[in-house]
BALOBA-1460 file (C-alpha; in Angstrom, 3 decimals):
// residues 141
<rec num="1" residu="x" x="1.905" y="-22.749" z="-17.168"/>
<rec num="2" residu="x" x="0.269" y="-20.136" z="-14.760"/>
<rec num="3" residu="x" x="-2.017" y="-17.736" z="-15.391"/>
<rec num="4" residu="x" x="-1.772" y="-14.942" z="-13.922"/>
<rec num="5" residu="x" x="-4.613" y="-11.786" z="-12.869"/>
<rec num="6" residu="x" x="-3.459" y="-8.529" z="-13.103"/>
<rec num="7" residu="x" x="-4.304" y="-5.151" z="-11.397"/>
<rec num="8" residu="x" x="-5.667" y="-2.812" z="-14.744"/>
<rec num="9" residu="x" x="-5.426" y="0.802" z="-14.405"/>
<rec num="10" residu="x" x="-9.518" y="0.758" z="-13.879"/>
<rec num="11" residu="x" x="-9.008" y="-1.744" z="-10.622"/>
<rec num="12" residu="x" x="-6.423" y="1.041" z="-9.319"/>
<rec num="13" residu="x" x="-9.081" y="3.768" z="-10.296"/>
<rec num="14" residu="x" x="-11.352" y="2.261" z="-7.638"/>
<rec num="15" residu="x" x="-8.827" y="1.571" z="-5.229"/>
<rec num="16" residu="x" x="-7.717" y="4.955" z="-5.341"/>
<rec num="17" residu="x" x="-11.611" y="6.488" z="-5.219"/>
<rec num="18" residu="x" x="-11.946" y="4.785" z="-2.213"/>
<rec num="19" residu="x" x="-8.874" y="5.226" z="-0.260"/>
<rec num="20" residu="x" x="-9.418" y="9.185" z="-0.918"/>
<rec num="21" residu="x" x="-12.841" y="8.609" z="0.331"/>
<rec num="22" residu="x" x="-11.730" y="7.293" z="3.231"/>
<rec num="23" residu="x" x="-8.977" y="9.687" z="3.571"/>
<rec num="24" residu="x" x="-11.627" y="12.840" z="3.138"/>
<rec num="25" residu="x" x="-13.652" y="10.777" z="6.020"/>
<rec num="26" residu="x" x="-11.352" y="10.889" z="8.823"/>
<rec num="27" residu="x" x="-9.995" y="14.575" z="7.257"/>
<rec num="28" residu="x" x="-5.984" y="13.466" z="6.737"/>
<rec num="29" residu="x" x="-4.774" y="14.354" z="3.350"/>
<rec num="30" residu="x" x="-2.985" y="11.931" z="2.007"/>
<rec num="31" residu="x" x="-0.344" y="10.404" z="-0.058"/>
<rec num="32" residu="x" x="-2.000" y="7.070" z="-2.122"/>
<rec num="33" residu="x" x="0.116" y="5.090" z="-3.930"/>
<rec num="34" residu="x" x="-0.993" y="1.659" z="-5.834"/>
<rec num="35" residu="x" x="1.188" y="-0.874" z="-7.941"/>
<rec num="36" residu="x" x="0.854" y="-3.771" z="-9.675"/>
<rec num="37" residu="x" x="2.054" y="-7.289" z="-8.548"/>
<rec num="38" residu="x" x="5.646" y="-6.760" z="-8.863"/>
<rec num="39" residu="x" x="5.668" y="-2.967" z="-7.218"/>
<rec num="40" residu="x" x="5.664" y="-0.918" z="-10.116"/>
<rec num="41" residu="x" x="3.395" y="2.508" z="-9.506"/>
<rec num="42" residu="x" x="0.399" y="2.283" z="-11.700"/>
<rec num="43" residu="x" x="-1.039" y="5.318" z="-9.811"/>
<rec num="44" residu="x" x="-0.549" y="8.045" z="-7.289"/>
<rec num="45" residu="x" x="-2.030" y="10.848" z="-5.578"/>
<rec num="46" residu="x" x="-1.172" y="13.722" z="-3.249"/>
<rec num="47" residu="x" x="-4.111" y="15.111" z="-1.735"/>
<rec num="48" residu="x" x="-3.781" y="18.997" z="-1.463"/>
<rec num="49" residu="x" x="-2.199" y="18.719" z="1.650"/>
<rec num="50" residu="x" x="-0.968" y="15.882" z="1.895"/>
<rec num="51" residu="x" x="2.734" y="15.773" z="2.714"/>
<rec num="52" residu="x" x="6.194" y="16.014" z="0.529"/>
<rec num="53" residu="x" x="8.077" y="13.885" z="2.457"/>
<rec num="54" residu="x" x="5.254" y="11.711" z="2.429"/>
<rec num="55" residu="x" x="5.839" y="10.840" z="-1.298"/>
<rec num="56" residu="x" x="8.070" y="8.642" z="-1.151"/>
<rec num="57" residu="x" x="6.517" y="6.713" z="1.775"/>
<rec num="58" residu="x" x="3.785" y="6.032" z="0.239"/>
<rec num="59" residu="x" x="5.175" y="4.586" z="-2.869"/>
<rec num="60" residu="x" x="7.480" y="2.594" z="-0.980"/>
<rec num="61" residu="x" x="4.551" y="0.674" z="1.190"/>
<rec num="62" residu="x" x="2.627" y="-0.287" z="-1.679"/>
<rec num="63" residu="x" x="5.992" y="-1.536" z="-3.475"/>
<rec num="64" residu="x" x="6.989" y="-3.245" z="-0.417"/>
<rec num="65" residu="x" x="3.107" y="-4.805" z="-0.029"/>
<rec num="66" residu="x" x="3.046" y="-5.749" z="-3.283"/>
<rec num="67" residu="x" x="6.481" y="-7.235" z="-3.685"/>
<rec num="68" residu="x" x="6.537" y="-8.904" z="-0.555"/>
<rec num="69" residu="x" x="3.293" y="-9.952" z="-0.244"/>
<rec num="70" residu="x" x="2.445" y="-9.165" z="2.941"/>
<rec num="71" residu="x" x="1.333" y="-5.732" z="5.009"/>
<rec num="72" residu="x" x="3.761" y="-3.511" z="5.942"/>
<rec num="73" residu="x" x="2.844" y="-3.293" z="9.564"/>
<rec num="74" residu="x" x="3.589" y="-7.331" z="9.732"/>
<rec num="75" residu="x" x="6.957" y="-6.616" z="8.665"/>
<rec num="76" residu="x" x="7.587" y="-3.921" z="10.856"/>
<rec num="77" residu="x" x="6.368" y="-6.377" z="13.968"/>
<rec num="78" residu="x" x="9.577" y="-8.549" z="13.142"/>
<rec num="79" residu="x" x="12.048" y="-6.205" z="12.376"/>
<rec num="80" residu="x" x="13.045" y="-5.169" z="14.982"/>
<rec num="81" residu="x" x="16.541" y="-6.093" z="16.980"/>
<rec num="82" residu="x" x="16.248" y="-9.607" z="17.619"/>
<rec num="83" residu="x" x="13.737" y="-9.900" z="15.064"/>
<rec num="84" residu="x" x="13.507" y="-12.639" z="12.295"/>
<rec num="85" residu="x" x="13.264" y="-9.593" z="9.766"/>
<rec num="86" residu="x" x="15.786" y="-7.133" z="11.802"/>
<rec num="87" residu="x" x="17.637" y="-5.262" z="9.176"/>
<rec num="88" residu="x" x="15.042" y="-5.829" z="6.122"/>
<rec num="89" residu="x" x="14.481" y="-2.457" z="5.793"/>
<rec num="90" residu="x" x="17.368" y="-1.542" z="4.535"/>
<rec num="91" residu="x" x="17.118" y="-3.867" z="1.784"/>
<rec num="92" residu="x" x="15.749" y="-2.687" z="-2.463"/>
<rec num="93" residu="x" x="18.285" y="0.320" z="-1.819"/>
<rec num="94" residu="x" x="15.978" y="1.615" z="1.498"/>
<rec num="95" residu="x" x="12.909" y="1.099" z="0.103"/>
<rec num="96" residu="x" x="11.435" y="-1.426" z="1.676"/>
<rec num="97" residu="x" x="9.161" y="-0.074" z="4.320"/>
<rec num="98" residu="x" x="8.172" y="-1.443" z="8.299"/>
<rec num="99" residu="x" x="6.230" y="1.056" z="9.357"/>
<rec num="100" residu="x" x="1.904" y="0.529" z="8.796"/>
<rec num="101" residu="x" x="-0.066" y="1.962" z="5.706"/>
<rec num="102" residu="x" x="1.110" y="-0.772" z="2.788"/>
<rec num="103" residu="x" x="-1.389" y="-3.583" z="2.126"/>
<rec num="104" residu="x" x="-0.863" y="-6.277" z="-0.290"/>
<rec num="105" residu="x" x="-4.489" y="-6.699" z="-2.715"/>
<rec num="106" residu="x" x="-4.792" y="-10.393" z="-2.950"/>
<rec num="107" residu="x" x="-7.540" y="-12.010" z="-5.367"/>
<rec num="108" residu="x" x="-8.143" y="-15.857" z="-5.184"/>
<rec num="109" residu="x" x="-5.007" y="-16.117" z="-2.979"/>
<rec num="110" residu="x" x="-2.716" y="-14.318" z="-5.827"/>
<rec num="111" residu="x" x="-1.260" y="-11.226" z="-5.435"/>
<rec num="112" residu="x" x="-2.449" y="-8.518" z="-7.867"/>
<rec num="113" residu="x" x="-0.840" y="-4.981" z="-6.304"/>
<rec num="114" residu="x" x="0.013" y="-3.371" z="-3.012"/>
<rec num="115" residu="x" x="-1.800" y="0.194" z="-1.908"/>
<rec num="116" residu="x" x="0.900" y="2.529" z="0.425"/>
<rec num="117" residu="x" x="-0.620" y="5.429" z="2.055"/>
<rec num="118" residu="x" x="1.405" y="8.504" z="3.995"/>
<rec num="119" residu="x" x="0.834" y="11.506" z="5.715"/>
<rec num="120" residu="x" x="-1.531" y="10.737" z="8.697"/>
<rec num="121" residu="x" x="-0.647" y="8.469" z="11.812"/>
<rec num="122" residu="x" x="0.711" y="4.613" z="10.637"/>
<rec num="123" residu="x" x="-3.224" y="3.750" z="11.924"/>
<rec num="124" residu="x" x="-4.198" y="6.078" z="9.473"/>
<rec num="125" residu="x" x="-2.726" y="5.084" z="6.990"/>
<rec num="126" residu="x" x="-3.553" y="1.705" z="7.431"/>
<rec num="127" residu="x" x="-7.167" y="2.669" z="7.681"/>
<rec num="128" residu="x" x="-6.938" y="4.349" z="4.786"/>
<rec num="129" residu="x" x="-5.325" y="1.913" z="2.989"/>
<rec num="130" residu="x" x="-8.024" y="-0.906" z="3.969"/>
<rec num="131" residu="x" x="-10.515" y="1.119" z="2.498"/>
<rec num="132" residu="x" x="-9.305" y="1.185" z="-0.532"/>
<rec num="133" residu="x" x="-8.371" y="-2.602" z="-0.740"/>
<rec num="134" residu="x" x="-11.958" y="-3.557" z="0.608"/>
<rec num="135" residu="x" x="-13.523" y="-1.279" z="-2.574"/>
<rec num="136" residu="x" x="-11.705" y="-2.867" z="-5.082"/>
<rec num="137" residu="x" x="-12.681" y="-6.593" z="-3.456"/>
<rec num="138" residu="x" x="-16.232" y="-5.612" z="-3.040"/>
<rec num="139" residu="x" x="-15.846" y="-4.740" z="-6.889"/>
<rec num="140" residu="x" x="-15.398" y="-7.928" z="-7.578"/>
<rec num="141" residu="x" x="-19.009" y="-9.290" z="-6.806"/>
């Protein structure tokens, strides 16, 4: 039998804080989005500004993070024509997502959530994104 850590609403709480930190730093509202191991939203935000059609993009990187276990901007590296991954994101009905701005939140090598940011540049996002994975890790102790 496995046991297996999970992401608690609290863990997203301080994910979240310091993503919007971050966000409020380099002054891009954004779209945060954090799920649990399997890609199920425990939380989101929209920033006051931060963009409608961004919604949806944000939730989708930290499903596809968390689900797949790896960052969004890897898979969009290999997706391309030709790629090992080409056509992947149009898999999950669309919602898997190849552009930066999903991390997955790994703890002891086991994946615990994914974080998806949207609404500022894919670097952004990314950036933004770290920031809040690096918080919750530095939680940790």
């Amino acid at each position: 039998m496995k046991t297996v850590q999970k992401l608690t609403l609290d863990d997203a709480r301080i994910v979240m804080t310091a993503a919007e930190k971050k966000a409020r730093e380099i002054d891009v509202d954004m779209d945060i989005a954090i799920t649990d191991d399997n890609g199920s939203l425990l939380m989101f935000h929209r920033m006051d500004n931060g963009r409608i059609t961004s919604i949806d993009v944000a939730i989708s990187k930290a499903f596809t993070a968390a689900a797949a276990r790896r960052s969004t901007r890897a898979y969009g590296e290999i997706s391309g024509p030709g790629g090992p991954a080409f056509g992947i994101h149009v898999s999950n009905q669309g919602r898997f997502m190849i552009v930066a701005g999903g991390l997955p939140i790994f703890v002891d090598n086991q994946i615990v959530g994914g974080v998806g940011c949207s609404s500022g540049s894919p670097d952004q996002d990314e950036v933004v994104a770290q920031a809040g994975v690096d918080a919750f890790l530095l939680s940790l102790g």
